[in-house]
Every structure is written in C-alpha cells, then in structure tokens.
C-alpha positions as CSV (number, residue, x, y, z in Angstrom):
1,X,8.5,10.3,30.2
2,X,9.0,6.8,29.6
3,X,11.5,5.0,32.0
4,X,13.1,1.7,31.0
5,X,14.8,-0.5,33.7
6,X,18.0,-2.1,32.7
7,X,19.7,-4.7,34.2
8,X,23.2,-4.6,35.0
9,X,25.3,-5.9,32.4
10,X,22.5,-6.0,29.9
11,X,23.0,-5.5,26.2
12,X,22.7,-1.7,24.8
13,X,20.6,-3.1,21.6
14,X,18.3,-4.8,24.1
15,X,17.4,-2.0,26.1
16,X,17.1,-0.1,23.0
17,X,14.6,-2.6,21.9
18,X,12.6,-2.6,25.4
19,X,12.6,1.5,24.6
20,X,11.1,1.3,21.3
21,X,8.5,-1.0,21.8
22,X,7.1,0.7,24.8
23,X,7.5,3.8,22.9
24,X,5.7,2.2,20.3
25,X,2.9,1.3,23.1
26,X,2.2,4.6,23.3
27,X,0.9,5.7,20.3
28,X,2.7,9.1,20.8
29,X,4.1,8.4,16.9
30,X,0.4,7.5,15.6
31,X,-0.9,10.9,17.1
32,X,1.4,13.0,15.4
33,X,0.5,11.7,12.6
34,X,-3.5,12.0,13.0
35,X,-2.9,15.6,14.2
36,X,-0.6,17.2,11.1
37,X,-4.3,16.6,8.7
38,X,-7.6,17.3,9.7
39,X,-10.2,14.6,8.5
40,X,-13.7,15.2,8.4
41,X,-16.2,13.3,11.2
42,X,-17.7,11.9,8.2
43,X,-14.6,10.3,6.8
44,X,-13.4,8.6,10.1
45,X,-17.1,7.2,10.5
46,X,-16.9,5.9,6.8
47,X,-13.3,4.5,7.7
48,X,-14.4,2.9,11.0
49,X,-17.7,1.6,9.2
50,X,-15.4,0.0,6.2
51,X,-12.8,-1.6,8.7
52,X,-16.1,-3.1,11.3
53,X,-17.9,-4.7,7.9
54,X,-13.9,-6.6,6.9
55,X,-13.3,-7.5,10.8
56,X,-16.9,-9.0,10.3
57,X,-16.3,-10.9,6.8
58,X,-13.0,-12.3,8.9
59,X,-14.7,-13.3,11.5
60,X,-17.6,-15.2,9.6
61,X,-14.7,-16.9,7.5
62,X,-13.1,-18.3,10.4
63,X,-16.6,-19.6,11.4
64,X,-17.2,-21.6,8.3
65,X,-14.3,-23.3,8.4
C-alpha cells in the first residue's frame, strides 16, 4: 500500500502529484504491462543486447566531444 504524508493545509493537486510519482516509482504500471504478453528469453536478450550497444554509442559520443 503506498502511504503519502500530507501536510496540513497542503494543496489536494499536490498531494495528488506526490501520489503519482511514487506510484510511478513502483513500477506496479510497467508490470502489468510486461505480464498481459509473454516474450520469448530470446527476444528480451536481443532487446537488452540492442539497448547495451546504443547506451555504449552514447557514451563513446559524449567521450569524443
């Protein structure tokens, strides 16, 4: 359960805010969605393979600058 403190007098948009991002911190949203399709080993190796090689081509950028 996730438990936000509010102060007294404190803005209803705000703590609405503080709600959503922690909810967002979660990653209860990002399950879900990972868990309505099945993806094959292979594919999340491929995809985890793909995003390591453009983190790497960033990263090499920023050191020839």
């Amino acid at each position: 359960m996730i438990v936000v403190p509010i102060k007294e007098g404190e803005n209803l948009e705000r703590a609405l805010k503080k709600l959503k991002r922690k909810f967002d911190k979660t990653g209860v949203v990002k399950e879900l969605r990972n868990r309505q399709k099945f993806t094959k080993p292979s594919v999340i190796n491929r995809e985890k393979h793909l995003k390591a090689i453009y983190v790497q081509h960033l990263r090499q950028q920023e050191l020839d600058k």
